[in-house]
PyMOL Python script that loads the backbone (N, CA, C, O; Angstrom):
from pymol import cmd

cmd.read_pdbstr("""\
ATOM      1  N   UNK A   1     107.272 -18.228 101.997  1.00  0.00           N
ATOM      2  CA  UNK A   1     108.513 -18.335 101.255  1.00  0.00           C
ATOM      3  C   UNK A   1     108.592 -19.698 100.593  1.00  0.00           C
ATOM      4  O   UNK A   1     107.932 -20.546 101.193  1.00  0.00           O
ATOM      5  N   UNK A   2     109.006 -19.978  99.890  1.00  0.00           N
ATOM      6  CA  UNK A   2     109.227 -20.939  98.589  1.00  0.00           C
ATOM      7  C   UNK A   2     109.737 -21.929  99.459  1.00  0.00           C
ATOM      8  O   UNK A   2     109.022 -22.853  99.846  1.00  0.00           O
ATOM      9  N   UNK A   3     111.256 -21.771  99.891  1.00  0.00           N
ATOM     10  CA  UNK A   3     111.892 -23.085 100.653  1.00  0.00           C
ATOM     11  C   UNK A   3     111.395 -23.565 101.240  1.00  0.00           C
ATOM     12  O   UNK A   3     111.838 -24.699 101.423  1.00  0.00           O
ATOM     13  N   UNK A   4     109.835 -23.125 102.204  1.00  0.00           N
ATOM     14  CA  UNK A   4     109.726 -23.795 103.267  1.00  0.00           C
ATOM     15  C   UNK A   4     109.339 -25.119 102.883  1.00  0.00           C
ATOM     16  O   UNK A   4     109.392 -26.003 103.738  1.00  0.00           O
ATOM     17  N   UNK A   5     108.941 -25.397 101.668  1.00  0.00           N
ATOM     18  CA  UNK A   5     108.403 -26.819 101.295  1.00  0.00           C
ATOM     19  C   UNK A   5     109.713 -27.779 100.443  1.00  0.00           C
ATOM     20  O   UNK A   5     110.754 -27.278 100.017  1.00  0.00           O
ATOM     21  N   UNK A   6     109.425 -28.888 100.368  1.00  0.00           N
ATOM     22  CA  UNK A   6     110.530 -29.705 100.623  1.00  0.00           C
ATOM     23  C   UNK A   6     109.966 -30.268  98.660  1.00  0.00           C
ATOM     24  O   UNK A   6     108.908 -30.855  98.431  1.00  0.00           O
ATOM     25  N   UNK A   7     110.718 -29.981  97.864  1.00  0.00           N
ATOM     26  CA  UNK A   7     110.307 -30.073  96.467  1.00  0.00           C
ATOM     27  C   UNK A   7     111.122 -31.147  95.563  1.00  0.00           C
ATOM     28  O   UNK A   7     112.136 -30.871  94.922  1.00  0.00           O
ATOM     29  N   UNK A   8     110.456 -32.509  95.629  1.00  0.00           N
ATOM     30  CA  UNK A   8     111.575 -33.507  95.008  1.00  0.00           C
ATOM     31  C   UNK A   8     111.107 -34.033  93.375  1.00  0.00           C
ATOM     32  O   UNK A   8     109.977 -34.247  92.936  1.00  0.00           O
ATOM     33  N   UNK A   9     112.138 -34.116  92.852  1.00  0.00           N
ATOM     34  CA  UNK A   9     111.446 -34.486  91.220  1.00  0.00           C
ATOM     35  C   UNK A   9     112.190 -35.593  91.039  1.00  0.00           C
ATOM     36  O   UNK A   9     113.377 -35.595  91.366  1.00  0.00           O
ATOM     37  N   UNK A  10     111.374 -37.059  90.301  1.00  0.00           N
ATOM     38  CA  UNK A  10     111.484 -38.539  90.272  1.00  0.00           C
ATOM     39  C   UNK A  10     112.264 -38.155  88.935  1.00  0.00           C
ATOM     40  O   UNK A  10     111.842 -37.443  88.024  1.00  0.00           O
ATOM     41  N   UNK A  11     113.205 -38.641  89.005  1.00  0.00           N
ATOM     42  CA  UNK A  11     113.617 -38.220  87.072  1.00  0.00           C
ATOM     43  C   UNK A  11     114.412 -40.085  86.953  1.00  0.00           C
ATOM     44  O   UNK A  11     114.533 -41.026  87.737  1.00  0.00           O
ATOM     45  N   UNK A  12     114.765 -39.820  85.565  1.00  0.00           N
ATOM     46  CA  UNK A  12     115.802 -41.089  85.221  1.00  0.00           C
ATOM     47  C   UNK A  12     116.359 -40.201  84.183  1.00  0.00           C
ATOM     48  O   UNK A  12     115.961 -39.316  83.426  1.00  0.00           O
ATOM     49  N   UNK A  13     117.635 -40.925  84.523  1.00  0.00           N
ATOM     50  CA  UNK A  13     118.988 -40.325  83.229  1.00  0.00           C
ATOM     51  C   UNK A  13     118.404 -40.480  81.731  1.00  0.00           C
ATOM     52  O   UNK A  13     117.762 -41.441  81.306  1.00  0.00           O
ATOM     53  N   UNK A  14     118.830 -39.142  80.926  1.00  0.00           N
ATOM     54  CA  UNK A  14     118.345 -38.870  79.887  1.00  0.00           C
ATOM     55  C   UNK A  14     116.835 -38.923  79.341  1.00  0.00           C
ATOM     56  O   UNK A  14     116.346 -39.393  78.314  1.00  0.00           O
ATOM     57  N   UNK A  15     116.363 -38.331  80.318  1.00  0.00           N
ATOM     58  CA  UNK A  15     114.836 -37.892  80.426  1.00  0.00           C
ATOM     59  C   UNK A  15     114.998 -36.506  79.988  1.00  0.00           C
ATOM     60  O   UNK A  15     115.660 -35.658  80.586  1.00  0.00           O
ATOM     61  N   UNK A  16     114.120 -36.274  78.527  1.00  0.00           N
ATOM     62  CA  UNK A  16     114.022 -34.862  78.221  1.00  0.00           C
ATOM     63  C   UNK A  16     112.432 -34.613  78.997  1.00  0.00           C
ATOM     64  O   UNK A  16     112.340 -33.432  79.334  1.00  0.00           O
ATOM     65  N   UNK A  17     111.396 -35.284  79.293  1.00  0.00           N
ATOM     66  CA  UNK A  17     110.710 -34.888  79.766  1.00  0.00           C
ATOM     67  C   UNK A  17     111.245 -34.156  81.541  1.00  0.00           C
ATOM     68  O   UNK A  17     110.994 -33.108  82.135  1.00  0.00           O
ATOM     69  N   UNK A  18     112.018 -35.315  81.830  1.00  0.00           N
ATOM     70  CA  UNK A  18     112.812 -35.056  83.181  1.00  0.00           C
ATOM     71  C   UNK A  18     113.276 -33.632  83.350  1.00  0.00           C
ATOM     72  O   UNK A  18     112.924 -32.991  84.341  1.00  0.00           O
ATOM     73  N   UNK A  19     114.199 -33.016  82.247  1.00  0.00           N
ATOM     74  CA  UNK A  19     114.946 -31.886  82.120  1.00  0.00           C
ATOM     75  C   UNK A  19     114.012 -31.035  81.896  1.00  0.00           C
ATOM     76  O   UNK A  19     114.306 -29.939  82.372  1.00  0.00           O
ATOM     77  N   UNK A  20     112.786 -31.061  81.261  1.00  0.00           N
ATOM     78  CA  UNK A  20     111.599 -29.833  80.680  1.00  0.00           C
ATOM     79  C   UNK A  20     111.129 -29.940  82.242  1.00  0.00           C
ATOM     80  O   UNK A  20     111.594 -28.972  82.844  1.00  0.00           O
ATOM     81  N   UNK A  21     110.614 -30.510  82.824  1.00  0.00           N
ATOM     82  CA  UNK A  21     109.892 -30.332  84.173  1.00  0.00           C
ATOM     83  C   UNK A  21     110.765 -29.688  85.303  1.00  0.00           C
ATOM     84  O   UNK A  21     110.319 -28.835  86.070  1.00  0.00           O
ATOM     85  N   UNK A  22     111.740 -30.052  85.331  1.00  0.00           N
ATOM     86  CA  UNK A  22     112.515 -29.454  86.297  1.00  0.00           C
ATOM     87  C   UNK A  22     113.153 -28.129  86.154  1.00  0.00           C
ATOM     88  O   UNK A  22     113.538 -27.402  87.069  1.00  0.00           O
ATOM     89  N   UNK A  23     113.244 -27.796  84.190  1.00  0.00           N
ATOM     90  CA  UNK A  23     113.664 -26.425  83.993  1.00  0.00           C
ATOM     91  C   UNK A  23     112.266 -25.581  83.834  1.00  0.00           C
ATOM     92  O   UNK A  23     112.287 -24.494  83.256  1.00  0.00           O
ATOM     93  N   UNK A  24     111.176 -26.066  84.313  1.00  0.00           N
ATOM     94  CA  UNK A  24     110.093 -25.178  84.069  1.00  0.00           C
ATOM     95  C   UNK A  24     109.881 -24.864  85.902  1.00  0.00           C
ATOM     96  O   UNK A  24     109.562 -23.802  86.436  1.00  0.00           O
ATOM     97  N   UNK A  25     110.118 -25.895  86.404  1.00  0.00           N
ATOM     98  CA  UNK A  25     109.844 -25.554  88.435  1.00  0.00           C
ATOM     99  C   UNK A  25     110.430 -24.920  88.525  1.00  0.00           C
ATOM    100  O   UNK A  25     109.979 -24.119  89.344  1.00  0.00           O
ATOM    101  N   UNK A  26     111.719 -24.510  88.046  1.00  0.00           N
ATOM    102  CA  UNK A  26     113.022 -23.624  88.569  1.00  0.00           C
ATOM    103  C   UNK A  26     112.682 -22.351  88.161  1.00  0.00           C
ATOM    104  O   UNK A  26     112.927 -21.394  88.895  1.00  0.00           O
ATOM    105  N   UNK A  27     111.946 -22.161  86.682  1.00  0.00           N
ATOM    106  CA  UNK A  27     111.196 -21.252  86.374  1.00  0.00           C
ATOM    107  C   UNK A  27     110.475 -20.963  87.394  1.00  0.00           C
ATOM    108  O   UNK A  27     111.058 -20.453  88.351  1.00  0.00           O
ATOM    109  N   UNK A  28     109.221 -21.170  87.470  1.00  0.00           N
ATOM    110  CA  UNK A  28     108.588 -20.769  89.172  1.00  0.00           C
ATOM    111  C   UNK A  28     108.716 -20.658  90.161  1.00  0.00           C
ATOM    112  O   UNK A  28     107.977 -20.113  90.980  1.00  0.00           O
ATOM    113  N   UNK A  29     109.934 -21.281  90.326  1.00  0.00           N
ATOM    114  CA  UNK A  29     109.985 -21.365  91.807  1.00  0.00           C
ATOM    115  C   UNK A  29     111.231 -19.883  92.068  1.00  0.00           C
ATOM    116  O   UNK A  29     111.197 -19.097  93.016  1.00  0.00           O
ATOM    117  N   UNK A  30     112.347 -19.876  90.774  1.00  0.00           N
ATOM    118  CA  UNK A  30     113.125 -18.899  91.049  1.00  0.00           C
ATOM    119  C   UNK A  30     114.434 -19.567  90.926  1.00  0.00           C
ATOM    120  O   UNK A  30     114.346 -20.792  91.012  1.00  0.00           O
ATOM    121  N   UNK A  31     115.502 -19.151  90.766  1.00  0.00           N
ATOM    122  CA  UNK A  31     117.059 -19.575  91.114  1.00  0.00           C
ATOM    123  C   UNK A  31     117.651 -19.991  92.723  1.00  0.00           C
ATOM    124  O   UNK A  31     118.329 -20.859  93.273  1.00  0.00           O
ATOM    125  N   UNK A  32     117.138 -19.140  92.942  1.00  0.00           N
ATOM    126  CA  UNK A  32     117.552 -19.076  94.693  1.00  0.00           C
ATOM    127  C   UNK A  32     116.787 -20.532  95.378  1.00  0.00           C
ATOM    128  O   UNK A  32     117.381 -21.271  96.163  1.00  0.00           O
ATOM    129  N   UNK A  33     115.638 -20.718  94.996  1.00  0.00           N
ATOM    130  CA  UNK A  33     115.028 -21.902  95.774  1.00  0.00           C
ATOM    131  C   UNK A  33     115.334 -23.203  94.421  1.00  0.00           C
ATOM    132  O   UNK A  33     114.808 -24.285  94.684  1.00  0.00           O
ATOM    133  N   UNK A  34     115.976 -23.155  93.309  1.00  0.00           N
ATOM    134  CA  UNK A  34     116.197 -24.327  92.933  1.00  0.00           C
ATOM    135  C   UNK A  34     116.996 -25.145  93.129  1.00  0.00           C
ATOM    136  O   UNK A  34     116.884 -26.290  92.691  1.00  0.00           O
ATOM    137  N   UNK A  35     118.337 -24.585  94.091  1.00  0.00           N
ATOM    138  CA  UNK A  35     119.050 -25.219  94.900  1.00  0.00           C
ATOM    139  C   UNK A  35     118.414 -26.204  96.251  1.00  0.00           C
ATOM    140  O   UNK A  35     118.882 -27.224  96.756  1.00  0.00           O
ATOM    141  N   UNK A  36     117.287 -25.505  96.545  1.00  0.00           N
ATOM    142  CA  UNK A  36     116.210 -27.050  97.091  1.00  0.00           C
ATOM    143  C   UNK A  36     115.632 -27.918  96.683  1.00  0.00           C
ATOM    144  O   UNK A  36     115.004 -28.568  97.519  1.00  0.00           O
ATOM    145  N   UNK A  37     115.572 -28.263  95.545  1.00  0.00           N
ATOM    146  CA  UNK A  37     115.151 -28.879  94.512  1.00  0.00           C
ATOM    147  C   UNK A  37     116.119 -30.470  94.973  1.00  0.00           C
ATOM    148  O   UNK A  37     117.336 -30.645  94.903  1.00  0.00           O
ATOM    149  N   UNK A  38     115.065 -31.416  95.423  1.00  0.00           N
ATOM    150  CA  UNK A  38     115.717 -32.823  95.103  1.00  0.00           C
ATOM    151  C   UNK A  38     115.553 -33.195  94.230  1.00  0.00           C
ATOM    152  O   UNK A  38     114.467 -32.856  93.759  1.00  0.00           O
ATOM    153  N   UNK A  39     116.193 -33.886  93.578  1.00  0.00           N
ATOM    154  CA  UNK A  39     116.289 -34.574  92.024  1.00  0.00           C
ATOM    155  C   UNK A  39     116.804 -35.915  92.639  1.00  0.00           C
ATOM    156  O   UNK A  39     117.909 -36.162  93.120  1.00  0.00           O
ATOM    157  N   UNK A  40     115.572 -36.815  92.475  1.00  0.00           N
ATOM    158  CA  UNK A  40     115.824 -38.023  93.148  1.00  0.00           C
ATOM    159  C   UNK A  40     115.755 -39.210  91.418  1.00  0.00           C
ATOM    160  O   UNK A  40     114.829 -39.193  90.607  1.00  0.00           O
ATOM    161  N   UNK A  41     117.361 -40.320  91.310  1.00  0.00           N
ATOM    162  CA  UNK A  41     117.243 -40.828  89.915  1.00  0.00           C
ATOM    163  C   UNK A  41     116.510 -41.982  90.495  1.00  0.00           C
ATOM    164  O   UNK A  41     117.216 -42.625  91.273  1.00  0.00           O
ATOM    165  N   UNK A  42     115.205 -42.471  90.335  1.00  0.00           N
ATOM    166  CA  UNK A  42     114.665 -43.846  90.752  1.00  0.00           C
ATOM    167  C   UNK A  42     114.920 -44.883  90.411  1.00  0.00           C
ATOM    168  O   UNK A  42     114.270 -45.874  90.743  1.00  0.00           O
ATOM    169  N   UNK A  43     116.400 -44.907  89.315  1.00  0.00           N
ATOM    170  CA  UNK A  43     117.009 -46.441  88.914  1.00  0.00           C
ATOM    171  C   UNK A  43     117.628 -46.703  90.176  1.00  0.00           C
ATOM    172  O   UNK A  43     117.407 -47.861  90.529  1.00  0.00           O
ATOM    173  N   UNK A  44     118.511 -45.874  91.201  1.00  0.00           N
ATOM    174  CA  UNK A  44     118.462 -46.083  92.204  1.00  0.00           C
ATOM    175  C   UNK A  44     117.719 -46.229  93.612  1.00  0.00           C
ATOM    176  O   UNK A  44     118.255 -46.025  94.701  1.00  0.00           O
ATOM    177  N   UNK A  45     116.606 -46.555  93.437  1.00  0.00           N
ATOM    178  CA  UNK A  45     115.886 -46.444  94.644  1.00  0.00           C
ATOM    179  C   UNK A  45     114.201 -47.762  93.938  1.00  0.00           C
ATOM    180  O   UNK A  45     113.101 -47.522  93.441  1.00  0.00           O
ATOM    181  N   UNK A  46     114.867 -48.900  94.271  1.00  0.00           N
ATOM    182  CA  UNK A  46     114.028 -49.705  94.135  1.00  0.00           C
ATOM    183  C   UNK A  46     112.499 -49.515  93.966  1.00  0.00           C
ATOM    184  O   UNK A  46     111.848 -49.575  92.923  1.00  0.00           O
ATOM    185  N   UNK A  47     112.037 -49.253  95.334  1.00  0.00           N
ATOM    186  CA  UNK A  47     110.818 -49.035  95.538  1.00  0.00           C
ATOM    187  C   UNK A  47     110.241 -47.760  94.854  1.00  0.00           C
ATOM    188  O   UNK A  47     109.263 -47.913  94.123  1.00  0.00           O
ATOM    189  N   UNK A  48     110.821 -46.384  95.048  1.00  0.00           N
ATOM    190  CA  UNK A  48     109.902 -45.712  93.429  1.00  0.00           C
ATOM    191  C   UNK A  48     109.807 -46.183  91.962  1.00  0.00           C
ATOM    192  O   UNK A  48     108.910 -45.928  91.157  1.00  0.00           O
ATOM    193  N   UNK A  49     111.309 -47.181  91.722  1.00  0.00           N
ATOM    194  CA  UNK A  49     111.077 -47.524  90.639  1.00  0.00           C
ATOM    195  C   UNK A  49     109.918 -48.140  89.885  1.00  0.00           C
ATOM    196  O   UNK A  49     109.428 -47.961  88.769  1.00  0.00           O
ATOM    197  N   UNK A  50     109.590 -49.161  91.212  1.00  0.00           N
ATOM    198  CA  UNK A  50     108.429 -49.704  91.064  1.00  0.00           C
ATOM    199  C   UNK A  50     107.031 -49.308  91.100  1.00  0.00           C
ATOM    200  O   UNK A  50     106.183 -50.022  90.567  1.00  0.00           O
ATOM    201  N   UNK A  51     106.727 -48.227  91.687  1.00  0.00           N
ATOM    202  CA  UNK A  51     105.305 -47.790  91.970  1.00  0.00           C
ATOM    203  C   UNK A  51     105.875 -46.189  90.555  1.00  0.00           C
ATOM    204  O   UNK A  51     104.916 -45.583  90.078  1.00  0.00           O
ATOM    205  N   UNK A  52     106.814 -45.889  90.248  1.00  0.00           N
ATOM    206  CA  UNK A  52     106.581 -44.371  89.129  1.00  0.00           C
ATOM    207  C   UNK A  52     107.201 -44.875  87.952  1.00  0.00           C
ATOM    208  O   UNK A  52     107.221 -44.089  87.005  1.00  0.00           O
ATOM    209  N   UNK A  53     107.765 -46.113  87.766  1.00  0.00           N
ATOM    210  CA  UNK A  53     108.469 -46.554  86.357  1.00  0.00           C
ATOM    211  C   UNK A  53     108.058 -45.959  85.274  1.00  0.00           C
ATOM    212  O   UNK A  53     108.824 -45.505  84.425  1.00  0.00           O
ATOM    213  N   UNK A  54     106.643 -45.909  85.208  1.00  0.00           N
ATOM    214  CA  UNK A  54     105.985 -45.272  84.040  1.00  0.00           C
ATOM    215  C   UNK A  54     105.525 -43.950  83.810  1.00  0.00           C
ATOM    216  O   UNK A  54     105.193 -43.653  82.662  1.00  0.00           O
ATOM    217  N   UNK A  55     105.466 -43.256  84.558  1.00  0.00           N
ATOM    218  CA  UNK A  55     105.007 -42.147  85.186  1.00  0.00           C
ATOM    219  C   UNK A  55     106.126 -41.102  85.452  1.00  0.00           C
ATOM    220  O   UNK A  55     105.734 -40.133  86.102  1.00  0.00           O
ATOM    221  N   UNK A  56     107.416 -41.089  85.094  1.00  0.00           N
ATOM    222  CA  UNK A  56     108.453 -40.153  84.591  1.00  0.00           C
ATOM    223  C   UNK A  56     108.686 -38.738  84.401  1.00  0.00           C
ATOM    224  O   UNK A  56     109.810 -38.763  84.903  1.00  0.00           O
ATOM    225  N   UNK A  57     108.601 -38.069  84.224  1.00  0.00           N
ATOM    226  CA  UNK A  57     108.902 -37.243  85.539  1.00  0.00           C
ATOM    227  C   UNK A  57     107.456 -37.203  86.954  1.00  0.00           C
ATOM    228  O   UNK A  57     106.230 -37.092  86.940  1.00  0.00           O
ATOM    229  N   UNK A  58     108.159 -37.309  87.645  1.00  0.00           N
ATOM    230  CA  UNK A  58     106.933 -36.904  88.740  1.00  0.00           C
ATOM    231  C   UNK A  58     107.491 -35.960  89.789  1.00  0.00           C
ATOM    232  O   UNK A  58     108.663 -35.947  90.164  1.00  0.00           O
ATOM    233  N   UNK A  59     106.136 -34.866  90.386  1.00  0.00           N
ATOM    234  CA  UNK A  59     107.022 -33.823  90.914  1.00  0.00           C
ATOM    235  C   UNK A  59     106.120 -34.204  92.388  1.00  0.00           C
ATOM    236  O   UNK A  59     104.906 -34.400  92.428  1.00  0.00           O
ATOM    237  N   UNK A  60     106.967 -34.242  93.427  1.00  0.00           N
ATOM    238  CA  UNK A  60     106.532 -34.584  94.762  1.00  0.00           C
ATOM    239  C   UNK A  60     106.585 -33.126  95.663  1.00  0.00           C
ATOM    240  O   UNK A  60     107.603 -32.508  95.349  1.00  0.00           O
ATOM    241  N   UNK A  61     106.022 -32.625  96.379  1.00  0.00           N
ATOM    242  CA  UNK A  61     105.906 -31.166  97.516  1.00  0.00           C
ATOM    243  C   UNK A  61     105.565 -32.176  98.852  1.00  0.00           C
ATOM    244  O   UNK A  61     104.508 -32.802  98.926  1.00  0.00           O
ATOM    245  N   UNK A  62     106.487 -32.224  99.752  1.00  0.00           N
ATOM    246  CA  UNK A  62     106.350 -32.239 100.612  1.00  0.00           C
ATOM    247  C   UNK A  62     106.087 -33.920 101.070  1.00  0.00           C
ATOM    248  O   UNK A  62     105.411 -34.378 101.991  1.00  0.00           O
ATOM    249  N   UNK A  63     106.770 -34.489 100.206  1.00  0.00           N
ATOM    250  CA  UNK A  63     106.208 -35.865  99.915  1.00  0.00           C
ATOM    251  C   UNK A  63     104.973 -36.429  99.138  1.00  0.00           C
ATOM    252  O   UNK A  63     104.772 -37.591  98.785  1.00  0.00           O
ATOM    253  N   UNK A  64     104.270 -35.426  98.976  1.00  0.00           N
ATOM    254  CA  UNK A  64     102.901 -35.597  98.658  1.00  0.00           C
ATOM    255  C   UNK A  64     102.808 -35.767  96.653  1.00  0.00           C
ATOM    256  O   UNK A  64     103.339 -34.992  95.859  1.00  0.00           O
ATOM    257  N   UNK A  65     102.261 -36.580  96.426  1.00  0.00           N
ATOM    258  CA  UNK A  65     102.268 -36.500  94.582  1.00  0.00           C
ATOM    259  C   UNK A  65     101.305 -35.443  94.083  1.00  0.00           C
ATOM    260  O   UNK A  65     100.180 -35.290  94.560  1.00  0.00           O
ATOM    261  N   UNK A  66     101.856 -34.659  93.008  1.00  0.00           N
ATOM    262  CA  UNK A  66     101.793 -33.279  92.664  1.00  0.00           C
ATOM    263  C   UNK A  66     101.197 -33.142  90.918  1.00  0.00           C
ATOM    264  O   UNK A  66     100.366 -32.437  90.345  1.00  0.00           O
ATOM    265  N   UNK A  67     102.071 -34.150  90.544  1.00  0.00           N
ATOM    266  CA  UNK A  67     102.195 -33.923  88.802  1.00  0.00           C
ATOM    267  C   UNK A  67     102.847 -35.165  88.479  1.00  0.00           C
ATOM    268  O   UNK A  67     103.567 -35.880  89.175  1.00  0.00           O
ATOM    269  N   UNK A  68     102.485 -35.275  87.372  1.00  0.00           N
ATOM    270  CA  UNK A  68     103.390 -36.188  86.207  1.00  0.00           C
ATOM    271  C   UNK A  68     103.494 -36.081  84.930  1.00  0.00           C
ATOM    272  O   UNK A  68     102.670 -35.466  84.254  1.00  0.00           O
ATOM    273  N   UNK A  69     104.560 -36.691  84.438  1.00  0.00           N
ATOM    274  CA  UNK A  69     104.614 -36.493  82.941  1.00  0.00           C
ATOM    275  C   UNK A  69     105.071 -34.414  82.548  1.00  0.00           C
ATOM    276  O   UNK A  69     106.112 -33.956  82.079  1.00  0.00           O
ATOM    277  N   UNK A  70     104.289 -33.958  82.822  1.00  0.00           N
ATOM    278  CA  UNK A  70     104.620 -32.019  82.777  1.00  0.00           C
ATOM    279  C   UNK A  70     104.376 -31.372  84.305  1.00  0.00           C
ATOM    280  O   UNK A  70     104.158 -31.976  85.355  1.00  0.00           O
ATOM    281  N   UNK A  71     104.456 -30.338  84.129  1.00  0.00           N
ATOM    282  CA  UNK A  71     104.346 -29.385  85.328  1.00  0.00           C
ATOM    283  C   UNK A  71     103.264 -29.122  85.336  1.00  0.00           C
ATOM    284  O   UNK A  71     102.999 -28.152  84.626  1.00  0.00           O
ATOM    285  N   UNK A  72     102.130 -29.737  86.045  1.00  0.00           N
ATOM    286  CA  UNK A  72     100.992 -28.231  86.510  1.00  0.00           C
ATOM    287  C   UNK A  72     101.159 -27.181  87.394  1.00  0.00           C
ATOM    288  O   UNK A  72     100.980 -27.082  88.607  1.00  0.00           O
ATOM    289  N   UNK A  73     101.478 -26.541  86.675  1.00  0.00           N
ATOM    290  CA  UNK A  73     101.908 -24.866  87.029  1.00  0.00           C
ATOM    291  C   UNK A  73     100.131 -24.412  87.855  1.00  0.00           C
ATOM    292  O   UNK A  73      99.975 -23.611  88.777  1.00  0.00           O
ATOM    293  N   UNK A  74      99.533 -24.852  87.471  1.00  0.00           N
ATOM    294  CA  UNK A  74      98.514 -24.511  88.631  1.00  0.00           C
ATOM    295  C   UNK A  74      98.461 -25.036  89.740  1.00  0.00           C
ATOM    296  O   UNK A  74      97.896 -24.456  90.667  1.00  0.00           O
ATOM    297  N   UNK A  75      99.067 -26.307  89.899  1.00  0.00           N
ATOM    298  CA  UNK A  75      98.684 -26.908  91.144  1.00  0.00           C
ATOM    299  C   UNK A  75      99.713 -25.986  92.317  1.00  0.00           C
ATOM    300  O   UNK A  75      99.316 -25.367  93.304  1.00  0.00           O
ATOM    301  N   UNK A  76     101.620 -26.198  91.653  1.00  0.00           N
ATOM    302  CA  UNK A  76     102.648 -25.896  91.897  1.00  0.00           C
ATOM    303  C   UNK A  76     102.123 -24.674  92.375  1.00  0.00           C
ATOM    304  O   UNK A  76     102.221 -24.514  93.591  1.00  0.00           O
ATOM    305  N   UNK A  77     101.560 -23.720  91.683  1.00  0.00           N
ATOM    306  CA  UNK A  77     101.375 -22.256  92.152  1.00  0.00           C
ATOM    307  C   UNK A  77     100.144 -22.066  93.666  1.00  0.00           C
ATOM    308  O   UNK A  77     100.011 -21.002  94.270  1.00  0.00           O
ATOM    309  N   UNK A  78      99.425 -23.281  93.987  1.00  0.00           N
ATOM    310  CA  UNK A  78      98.550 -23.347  95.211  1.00  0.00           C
ATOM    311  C   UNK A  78      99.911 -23.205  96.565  1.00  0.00           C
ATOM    312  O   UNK A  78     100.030 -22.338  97.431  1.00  0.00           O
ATOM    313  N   UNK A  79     100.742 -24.375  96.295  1.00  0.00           N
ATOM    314  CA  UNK A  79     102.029 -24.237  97.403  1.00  0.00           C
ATOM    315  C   UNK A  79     102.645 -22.850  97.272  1.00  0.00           C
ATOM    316  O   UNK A  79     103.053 -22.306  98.299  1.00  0.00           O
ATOM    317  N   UNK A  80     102.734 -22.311  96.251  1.00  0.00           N
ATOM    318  CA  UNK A  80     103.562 -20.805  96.373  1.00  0.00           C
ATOM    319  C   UNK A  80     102.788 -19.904  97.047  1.00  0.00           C
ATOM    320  O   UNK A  80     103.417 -18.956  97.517  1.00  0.00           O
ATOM    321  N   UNK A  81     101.249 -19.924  97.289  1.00  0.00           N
ATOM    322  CA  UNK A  81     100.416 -18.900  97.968  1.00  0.00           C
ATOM    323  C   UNK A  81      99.736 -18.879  98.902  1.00  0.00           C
ATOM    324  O   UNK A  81      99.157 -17.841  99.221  1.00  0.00           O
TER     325      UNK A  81
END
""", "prot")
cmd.dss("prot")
cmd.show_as("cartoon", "prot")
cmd.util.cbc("prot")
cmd.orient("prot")
């Protein structure tokens, strides 16, 4: 099942890349599990700011780094199966 993994996306305010990545996971992942979806803003959180500043959207599973910049829908789809 989808929820069991813990799915956080690095965004900053007025990120259209931010908004395309996260409306494409929700795509895959479904409606029902995009309510698990952390959306973490890293202007608040010092320390990602510093190690993903550049690197905008980034999509984390389980803590683990996944993607950046777009969705790899291939990788994303290894955790779905």
């Amino acid at each position: 099942m989808v929820v069991q993994h813990q799915w956080q996306v690095l965004s900053r305010a007025e990120c259209s890349l931010c908004e395309t990545m996260l409306h494409e996971l929700i795509e895959l992942l479904g409606k029902l599990a995009a309510n698990e979806i952390l959306i973490t803003e890293i202007a608040d959180h010092p320390e990602l700011e510093r190690k993903y500043a550049h690197r905008i959207p980034v999509l984390l599973i389980d803590g683990e780094f996944v993607c950046d910049y777009r969705l790899d829908r291939d990788r994303v789809k290894q955790y779905l199966s």
